[in-house]
C-alpha positions as CSV (number, residue, x, y, z in Angstrom):
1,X,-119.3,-41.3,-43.5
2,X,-116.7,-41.0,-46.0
3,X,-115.1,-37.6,-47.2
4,X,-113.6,-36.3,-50.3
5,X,-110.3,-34.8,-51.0
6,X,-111.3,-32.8,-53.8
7,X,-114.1,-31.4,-51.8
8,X,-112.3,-30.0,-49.4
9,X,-110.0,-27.4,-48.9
10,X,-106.5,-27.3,-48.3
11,X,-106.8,-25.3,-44.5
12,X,-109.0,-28.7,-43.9
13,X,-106.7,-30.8,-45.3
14,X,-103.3,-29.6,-43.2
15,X,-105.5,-29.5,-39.9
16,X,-106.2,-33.4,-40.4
17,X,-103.0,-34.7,-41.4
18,X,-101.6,-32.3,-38.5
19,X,-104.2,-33.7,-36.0
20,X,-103.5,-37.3,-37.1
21,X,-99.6,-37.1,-36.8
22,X,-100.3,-36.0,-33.8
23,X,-102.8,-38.6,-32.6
24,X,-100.4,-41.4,-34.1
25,X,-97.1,-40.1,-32.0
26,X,-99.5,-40.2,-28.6
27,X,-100.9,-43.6,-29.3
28,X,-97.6,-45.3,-30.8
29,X,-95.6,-43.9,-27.4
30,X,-98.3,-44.7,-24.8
31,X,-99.5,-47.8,-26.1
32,X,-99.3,-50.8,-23.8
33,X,-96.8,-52.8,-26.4
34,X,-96.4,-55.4,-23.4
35,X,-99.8,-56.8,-22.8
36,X,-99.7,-57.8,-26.8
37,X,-96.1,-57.9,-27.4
38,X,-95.7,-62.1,-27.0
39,X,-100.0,-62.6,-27.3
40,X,-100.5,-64.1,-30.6
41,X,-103.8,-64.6,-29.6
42,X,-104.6,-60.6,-28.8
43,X,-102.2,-59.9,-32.2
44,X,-105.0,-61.8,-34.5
45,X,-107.7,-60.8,-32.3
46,X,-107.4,-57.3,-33.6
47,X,-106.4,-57.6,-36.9
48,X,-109.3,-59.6,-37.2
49,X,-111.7,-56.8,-36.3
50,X,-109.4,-54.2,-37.6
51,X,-110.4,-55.9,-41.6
52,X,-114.2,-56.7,-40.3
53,X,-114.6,-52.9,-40.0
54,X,-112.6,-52.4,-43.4
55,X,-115.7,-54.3,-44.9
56,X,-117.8,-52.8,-42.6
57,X,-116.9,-49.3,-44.2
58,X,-116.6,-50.8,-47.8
59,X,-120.2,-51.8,-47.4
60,X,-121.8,-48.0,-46.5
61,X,-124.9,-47.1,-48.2
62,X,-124.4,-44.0,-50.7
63,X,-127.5,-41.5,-51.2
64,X,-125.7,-40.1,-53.9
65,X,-123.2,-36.9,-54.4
66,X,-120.6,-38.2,-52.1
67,X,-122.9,-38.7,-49.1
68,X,-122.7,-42.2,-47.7
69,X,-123.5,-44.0,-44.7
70,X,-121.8,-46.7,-42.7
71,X,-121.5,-48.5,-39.4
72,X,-118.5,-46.9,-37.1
73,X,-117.9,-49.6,-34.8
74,X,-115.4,-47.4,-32.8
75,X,-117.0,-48.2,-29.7
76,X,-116.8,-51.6,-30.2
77,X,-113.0,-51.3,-30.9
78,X,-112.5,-49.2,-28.2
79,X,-113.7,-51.1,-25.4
80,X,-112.3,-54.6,-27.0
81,X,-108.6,-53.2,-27.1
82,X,-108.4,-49.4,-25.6
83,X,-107.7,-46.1,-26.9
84,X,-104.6,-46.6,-28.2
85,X,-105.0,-49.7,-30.1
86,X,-108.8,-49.0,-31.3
87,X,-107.1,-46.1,-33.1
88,X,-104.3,-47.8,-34.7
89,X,-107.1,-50.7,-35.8
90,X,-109.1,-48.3,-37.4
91,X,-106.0,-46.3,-39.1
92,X,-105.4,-49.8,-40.5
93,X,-109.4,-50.1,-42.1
94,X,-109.3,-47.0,-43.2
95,X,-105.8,-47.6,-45.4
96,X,-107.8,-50.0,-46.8
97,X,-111.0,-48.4,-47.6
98,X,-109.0,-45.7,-49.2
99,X,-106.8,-47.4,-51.1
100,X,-109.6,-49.1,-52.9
101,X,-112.0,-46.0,-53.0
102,X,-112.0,-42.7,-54.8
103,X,-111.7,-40.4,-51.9
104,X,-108.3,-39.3,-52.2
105,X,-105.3,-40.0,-49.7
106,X,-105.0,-36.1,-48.9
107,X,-108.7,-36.6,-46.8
108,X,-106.8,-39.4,-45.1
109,X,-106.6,-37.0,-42.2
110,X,-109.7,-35.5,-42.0
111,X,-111.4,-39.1,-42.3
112,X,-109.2,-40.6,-39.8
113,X,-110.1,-37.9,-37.1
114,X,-114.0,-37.7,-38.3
115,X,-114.8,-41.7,-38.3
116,X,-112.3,-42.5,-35.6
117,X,-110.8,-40.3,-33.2
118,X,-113.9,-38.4,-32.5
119,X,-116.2,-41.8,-31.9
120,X,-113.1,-43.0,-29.7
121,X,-112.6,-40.6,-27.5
122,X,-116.4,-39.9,-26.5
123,X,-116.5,-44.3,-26.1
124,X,-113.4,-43.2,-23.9
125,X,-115.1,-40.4,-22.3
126,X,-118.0,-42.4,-21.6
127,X,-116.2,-44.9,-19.9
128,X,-114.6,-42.8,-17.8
129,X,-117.7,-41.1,-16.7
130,X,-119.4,-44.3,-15.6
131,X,-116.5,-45.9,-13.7
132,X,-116.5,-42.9,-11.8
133,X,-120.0,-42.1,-11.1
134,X,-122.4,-45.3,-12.6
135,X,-122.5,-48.5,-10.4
136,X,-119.8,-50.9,-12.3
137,X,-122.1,-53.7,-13.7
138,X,-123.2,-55.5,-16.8
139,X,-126.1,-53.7,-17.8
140,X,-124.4,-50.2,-17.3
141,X,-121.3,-51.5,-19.2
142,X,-123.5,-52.9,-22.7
143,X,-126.5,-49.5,-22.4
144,X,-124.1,-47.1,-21.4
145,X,-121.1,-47.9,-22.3
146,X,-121.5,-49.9,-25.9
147,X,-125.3,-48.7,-26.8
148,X,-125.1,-45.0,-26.0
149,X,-121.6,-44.7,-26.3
150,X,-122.1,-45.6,-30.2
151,X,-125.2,-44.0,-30.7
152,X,-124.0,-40.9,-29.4
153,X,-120.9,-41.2,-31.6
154,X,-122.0,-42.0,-34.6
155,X,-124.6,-39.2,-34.8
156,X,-121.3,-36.4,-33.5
157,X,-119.2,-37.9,-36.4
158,X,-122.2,-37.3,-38.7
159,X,-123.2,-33.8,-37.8
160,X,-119.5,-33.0,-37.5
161,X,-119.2,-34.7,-41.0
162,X,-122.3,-32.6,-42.6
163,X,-121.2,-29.3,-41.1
164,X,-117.8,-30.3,-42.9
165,X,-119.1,-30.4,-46.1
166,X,-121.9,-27.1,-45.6
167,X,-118.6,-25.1,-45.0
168,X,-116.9,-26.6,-47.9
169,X,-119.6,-26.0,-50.1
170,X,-119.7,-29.8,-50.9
171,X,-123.7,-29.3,-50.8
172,X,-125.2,-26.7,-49.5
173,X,-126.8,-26.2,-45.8
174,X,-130.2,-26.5,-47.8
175,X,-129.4,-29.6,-49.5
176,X,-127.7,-31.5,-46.6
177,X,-130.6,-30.2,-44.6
178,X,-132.9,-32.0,-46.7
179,X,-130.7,-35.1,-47.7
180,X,-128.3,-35.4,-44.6
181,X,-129.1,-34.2,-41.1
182,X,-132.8,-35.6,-41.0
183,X,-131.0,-39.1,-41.5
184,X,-128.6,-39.0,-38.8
185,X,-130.4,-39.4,-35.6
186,X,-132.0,-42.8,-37.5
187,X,-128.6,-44.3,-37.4
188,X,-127.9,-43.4,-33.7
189,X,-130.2,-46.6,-32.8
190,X,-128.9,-49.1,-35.6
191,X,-124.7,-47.9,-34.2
192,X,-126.0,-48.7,-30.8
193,X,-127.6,-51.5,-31.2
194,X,-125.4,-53.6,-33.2
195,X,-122.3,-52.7,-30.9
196,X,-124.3,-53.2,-28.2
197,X,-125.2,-56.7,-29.0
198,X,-121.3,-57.6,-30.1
199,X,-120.3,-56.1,-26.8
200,X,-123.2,-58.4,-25.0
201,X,-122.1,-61.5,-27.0
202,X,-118.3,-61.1,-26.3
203,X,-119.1,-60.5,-23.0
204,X,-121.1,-64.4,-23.0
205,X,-118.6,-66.0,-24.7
206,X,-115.2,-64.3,-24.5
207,X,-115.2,-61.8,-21.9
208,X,-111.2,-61.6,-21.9
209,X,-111.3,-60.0,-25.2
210,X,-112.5,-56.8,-23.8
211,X,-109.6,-55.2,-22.6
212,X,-112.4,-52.3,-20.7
213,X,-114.5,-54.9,-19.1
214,X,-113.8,-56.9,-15.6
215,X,-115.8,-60.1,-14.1
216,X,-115.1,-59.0,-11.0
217,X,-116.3,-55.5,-11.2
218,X,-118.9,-56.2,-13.8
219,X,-120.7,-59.7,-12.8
220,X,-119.5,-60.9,-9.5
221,X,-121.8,-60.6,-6.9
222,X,-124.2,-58.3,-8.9
């Protein structure tokens, strides 16, 4: 979902671009510069998916009054080239979609943390979670990993995204109750399933593009 800078206030406004400054300084110092540095390969690899979720947001379906929907594809990004590199991708779609949208670079922030961080960092959590307690193979890495992982995220960046705009008075809790919230668990399934299926496919055809996924823990001998 996509949000306005005239819609929201400026104690909204400060806290994104604060949180993504910050974000930007962690991922740009800890990234892992040397797996990609000399990989062409890796290089084009992400700034191909990078644009394919810049049309992928360009393409959201609008029920009017600002409130839109769109594929995330976080997870997908996340698990393809890490934390780090997932968020700098999507900082790079989202330049895009709002240079050639109306929403206002002042939300650049707030949009940043709602359609990116937050879907990253429960993909990350996720991940974490089943290395350490889920039996490491193929069927736990596309359900839990890709398919839950995005459902889950996609319906947190929503309500998150709603609850934004109730205490903002974009709408009000009564219209977003009747024109928002009822629509968000219907897009947990559609998020999971199509970055479910991209993980699955990658994982047939080019397994070394996910940076998260191992043959050897995932498929040998399983």
């Amino acid at each position: 979902m996509n949000l306005y800078a005239q819609g929201l206030s400026l104690t909204w406004l400060v806290f994104g671009w604060l949180g993504l400054f910050g974000m930007l300084i962690w991922a740009l110092k800890s990234a892992p510069w040397y797996k990609v540095r000399n990989d062409k390969a890796a290089q084009n690899i992400w700034l191909f998916i990078s644009v394919v979720v810049f049309f992928v947001w360009q393409l959201g379906a609008s029920l009017g009054d600002g409130v839109t929907f769109h594929f995330l594809l976080m997870t997908l990004m996340t698990l393809m080239f890490g934390v780090q590199f997932a968020f700098l991708g999507m900082l790079l779609a989202l330049l895009g979609v709002t240079y050639f949208s109306a929403l206002g670079w002042m939300a650049f922030g707030v949009n940043a943390l709602l359609m990116g961080v937050l879907p990253i960092v429960i993909t990350q959590l996720m991940l974490r979670f089943s290395e350490q307690f889920l039996e490491q193979n193929f069927f736990v890495y596309v359900f839990f990993n890709a398919f839950l992982a995005a459902g889950i995220g996609v319906v947190a960046t929503l309500s998150l995204g709603g609850l934004i705009m109730g205490l903002n008075e974009v709408h009000s809790f009564a219209y977003l109750a009747q024109h928002f919230f009822p629509f968000i668990p219907l897009m947990a399934t559609p998020e999971g399933f199509v970055n479910g299926m991209l993980i699955a496919a990658i994982i047939m055809m080019k397994p070394h593009w996910l940076s998260t996924f191992s043959d050897q823990s995932h498929l040998q001998g399983k």
